[in-house]
N, C-alpha and C positions, 0 to 999 in steps of 0.2 A: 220399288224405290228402296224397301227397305234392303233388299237382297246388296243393290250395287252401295248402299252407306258402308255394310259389312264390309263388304271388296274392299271399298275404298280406305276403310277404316284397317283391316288385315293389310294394304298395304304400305299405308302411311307408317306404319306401327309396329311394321314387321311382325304380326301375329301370326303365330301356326294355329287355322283349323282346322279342330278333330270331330268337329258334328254341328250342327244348328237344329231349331227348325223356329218357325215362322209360325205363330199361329193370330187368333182372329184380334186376339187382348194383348199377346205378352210375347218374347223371344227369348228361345234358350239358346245359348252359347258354350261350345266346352273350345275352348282358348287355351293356347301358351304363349303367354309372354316372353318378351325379351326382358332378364334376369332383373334389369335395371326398370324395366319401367312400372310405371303406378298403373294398375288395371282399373281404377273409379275413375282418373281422370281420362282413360282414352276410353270407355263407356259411355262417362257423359260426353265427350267431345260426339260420339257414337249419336246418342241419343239426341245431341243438339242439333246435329245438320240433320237426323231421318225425322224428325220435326217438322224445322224449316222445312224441309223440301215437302212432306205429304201434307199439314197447314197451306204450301202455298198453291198444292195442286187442290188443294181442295177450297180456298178461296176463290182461287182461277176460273172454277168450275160452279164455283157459290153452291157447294154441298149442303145440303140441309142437315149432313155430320157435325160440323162446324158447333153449332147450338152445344150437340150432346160433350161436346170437347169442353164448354167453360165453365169456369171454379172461379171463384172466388181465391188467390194468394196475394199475401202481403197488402190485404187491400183494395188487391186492383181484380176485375170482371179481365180475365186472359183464356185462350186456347191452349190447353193443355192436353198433350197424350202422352207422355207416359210418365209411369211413380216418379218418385222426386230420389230414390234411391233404390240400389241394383241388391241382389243377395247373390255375393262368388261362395263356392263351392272351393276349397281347395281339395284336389285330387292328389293322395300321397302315392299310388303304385298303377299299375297296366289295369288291377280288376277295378280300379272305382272310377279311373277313365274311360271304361265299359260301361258300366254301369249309369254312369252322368250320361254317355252320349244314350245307352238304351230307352234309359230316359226320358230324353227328348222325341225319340222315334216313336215312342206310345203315347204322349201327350194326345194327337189326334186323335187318337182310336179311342182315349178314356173321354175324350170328348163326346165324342158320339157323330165327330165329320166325317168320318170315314170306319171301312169293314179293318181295313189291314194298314200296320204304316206303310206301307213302300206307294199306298195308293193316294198320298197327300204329299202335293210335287213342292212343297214348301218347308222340306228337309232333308237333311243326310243323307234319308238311309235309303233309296235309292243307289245313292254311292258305292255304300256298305253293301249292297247287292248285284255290283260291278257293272251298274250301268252308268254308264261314265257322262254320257250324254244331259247334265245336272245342270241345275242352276247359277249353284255355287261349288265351285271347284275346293275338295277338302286337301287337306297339308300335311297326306299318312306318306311315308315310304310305301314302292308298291315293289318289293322282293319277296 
């Protein structure tokens, strides 16, 4: 679910992506915006519908996840997943947009889900090792 919110979100938004990955808490993104737009609001827009949708599949299904999702805000007993605010990275050259996407490619491995990243199919770098056959289609020039 989360994978098609991105889709949909890089298409609404015209976002070029240059990496992801997907892990079990949290998602990293290295994004280029179009010049004009504001990257928090098409994040939360991001975060609001891959909510909705994994909330509702998981009510649908009467998850016993549901419980671990509720907080306490503003008062009210709600299901909540994820932070209430994102951390961008601005990348100024080619080596720290490397570097952001490497990243995100080692995220699993420092986890401990996986030996290697290319063997956690919930990222990039698969791509990045020209198997094209990917979840999420990335938005590099391929000359």
């Amino acid at each position: 679910m989360v994978l098609d919110n991105i889709d949909q979100t890089r298409q609404e938004f015209q976002l070029r992506l240059l990496g992801y990955v997907i892990m079990l808490d949290h998602v990293h993104l290295v994004v280029i915006p179009p010049v004009e737009a504001e990257l928090g609001r098409i994040i939360g827009d991001l975060k609001r519908t891959s909510a909705r949708d994994i909330l509702d599949f998981l009510r649908t299904n009467d998850s016993a996840l549901l419980e671990e999702l509720m907080v306490v805000r503003d008062g009210r007993l709600k299901s909540v997943l994820w932070q209430k605010r994102c951390f961008d990275h601005n990348c100024r050259n080619d080596d720290a947009v490397k570097s952001r996407i490497e990243y995100c490619h080692s995220n699993p491995v420092k986890r401990g889900l996986v030996q290697n990243a290319e063997d956690w199919p919930w990222s990039s770098c698969r791509w990045y090792l020209g198997i094209k056959d990917v979840k999420l289609r990335i938005d590099v020039d391929e000359t």
